[in-house]
N, C-alpha and C positions, 0 to 999 in steps of 0.2 A: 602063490605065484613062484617063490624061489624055495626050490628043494634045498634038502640038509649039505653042504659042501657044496653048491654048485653053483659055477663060476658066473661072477655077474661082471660085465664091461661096462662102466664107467667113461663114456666116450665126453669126450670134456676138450675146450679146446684152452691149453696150457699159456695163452698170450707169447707174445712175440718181444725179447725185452725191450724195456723201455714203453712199453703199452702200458695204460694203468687202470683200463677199462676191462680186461676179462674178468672172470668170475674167482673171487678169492678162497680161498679152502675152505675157510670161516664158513660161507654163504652155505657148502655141502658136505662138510662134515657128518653133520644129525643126520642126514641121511644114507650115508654109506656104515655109520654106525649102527642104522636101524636096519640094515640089510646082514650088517654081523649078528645081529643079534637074533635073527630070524634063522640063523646056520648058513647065512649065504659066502660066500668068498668073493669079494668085492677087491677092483684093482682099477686104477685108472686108466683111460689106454688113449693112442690116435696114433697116427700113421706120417709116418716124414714126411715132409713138403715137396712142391717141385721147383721150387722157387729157390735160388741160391739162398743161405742165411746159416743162424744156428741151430732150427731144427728140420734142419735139408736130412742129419745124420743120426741115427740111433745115440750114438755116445753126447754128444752135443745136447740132445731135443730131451734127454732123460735130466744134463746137466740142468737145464733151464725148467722143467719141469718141478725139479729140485730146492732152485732160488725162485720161483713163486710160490714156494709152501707145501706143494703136493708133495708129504711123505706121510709114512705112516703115523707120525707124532704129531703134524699138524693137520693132516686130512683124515683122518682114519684109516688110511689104506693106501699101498705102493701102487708107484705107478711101474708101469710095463709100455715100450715102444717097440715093437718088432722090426726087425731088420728087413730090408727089401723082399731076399728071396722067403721069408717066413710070412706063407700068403696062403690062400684060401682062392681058386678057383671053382664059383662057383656059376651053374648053370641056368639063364631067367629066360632066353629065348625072346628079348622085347625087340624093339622097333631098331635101336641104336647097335646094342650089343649082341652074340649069344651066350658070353661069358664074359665074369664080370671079376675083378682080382681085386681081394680081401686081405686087409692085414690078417694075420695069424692069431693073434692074442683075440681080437674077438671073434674073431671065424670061431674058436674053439670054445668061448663061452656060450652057455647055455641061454643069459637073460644079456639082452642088452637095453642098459636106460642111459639114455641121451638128455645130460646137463646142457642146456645150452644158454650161451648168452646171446640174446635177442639184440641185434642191431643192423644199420643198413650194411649193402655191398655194391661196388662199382661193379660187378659181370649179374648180378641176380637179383638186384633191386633189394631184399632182406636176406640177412641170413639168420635162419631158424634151425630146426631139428631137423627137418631135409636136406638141410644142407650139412648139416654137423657128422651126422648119420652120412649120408652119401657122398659127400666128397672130402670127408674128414677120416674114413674110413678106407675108400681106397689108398694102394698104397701108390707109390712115386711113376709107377707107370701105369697104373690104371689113373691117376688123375693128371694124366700127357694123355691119353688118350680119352677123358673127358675133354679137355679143352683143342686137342686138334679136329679140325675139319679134314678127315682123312679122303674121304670122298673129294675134294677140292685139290687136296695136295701131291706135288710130283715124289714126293718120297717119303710115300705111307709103306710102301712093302718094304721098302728097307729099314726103316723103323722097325716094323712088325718083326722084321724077319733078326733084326740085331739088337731089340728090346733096348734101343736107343733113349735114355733119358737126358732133355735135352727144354730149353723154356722155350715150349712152340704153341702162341698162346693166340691160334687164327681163329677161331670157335667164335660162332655167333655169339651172343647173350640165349637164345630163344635155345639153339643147339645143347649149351654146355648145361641152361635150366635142366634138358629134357634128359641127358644123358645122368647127369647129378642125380635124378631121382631114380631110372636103375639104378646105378650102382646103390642107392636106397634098399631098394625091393630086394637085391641079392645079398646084400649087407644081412636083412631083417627075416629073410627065407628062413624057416622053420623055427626062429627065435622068437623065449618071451622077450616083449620088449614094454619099456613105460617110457613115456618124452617129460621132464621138466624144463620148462623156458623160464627164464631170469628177464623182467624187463624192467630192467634195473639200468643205470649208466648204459643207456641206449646213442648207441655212439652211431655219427652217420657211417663208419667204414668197418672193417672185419677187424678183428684182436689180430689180424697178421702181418697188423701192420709194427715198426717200431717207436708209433708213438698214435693218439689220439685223441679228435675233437672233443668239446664237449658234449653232455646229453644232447640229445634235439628234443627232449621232452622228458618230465620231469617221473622219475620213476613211478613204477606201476603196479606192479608185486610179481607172483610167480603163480604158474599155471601148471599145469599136471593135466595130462590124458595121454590114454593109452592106445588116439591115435594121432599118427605125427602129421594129418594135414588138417584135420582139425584145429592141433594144437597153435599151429604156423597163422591159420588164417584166423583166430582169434587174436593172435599177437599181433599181427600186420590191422586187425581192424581196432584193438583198442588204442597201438601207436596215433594211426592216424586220427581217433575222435579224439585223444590229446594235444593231437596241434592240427586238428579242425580243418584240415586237408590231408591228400594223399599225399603226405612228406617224404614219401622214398619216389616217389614219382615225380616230384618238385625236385630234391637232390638229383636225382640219376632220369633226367625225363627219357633218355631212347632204352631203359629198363622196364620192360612188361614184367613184375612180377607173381603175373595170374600164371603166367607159362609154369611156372614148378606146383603149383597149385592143383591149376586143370588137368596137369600129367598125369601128377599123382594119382589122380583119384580118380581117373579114366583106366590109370593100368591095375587098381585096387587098393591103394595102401591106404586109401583110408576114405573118408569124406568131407568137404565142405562144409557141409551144416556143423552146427553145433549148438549147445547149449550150455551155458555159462553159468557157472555156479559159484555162487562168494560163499567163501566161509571165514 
């Protein structure tokens, strides 16, 4: 799967401080090792926030990046954030978008695998590798225009037209699912890619936050497939027969999150079924 020198993205989401629920270096080390050691060039990556904080900014979100451990001495590999205009427009023609804007750092790699830590979210009911992958990926104005209703709003063309970054956070839940998963498909357009999910310290809110709940369910282990809606809806169903309801639906009830599910896999990326395999 990865050729001799050729650049693998590590899409990782680097916690927000003070969180103590993202995924610690320790946890993906061994595996970015074993991607060196296959001749790959592995790098960790994601894309600045939209959200005021400290990793709104390239220098800031590399800092923090930094003080959770992702270096090359304790992670196996640097991390890289690219700067706003360092992007990737690239072309999907869906329902939402016709073009969809990419950080730089993995637009340019060849393999993208998606660490992700599996837990709930207030806008998508979980966040998995569809979402780590898709809106973790775009950069600060493709994820403004994920969460605007532009079609609703009186100043979408001036937006457009002044690439206005700006917290305009009118977007249904059902809208920002369905837009989240292009930006997925254009992310993943012509990449190898592999998902691991961590369902580990399953927290009810996103690492974006600056602090968080405990588990809602007692760890679970880690999953692997190489496709990302597969991998999502196996993690959303073993959460749930751990606490014997749908617990992202009990948390977050006006959250459907079959919407990023059915997208998916209505626009290609992958499928629903699956098959589970312990080892």
């Amino acid at each position: 799967m990865i050729a001799y020198e050729e650049l693998v993205a590590l899409k990782i989401h680097f916690g927000e401080p003070g969180n103590t629920a993202f995924l610690r270096p320790e946890l993906v080390k061994a595996t970015t090792e074993r991607i060196v050691n296959l001749g790959g060039l592995p790098f960790y990556t994601d894309c600045n926030t939209l959200y005021k904080g400290p990793r709104q900014n390239t220098r800031d979100h590399l800092a923090v990046a930094r003080d959770h451990g992702y270096t090359k001495e304790r992670a196996g590999a640097e991390s890289l954030i690219p700067e706003e205009n360092d992007q990737a427009v690239v072309e999907v023609n869906l329902k939402h978008f016709k073009k969809v804007l990419i950080g730089g750092a993995a637009a340019r790699a060849g393999v993208i695998l998606a660490l992700t830590h599996f837990k709930g979210h207030d806008l998508t009911g979980f966040g998995g590798a569809l979402k780590n992958v898709g809106m973790g990926l775009g950069t600060r104005l493709g994820k403004l225009r994920m969460h605007q209703d532009c079609e609703n709003c009186a100043e979408a063309k001036t937006c457009r037209k002044n690439q206005t970054i700006e917290s305009c956070w009118v977007g249904s839940p059902a809208l920002v699912q369905e837009k989240m998963v292009e930006y997925a498909w254009g992310a993943l357009l012509g990449k190898k890619a592999g998902y691991l999910n961590f369902i580990i310290n399953v927290s009810p809110n996103c690492d974006c936050y600056p602090h968080n709940d405990p588990p809602i369910v007692p760890d679970i282990g880690v999953l692997a497939s190489n496709d990302p809606v597969a991998i999502d809806q196996a993690s959303v169903d073993l959460v749930n027969q751990a606490a014997k309801q749908d617990i992202f639906r009990k948390i977050y009830p006006e959250m459907d999150w079959n919407i990023q599910l059915n997208y998916a896999e209505k626009i290609g990326l992958g499928s629903r079924k699956y098959n589970l395999c312990e080892i």
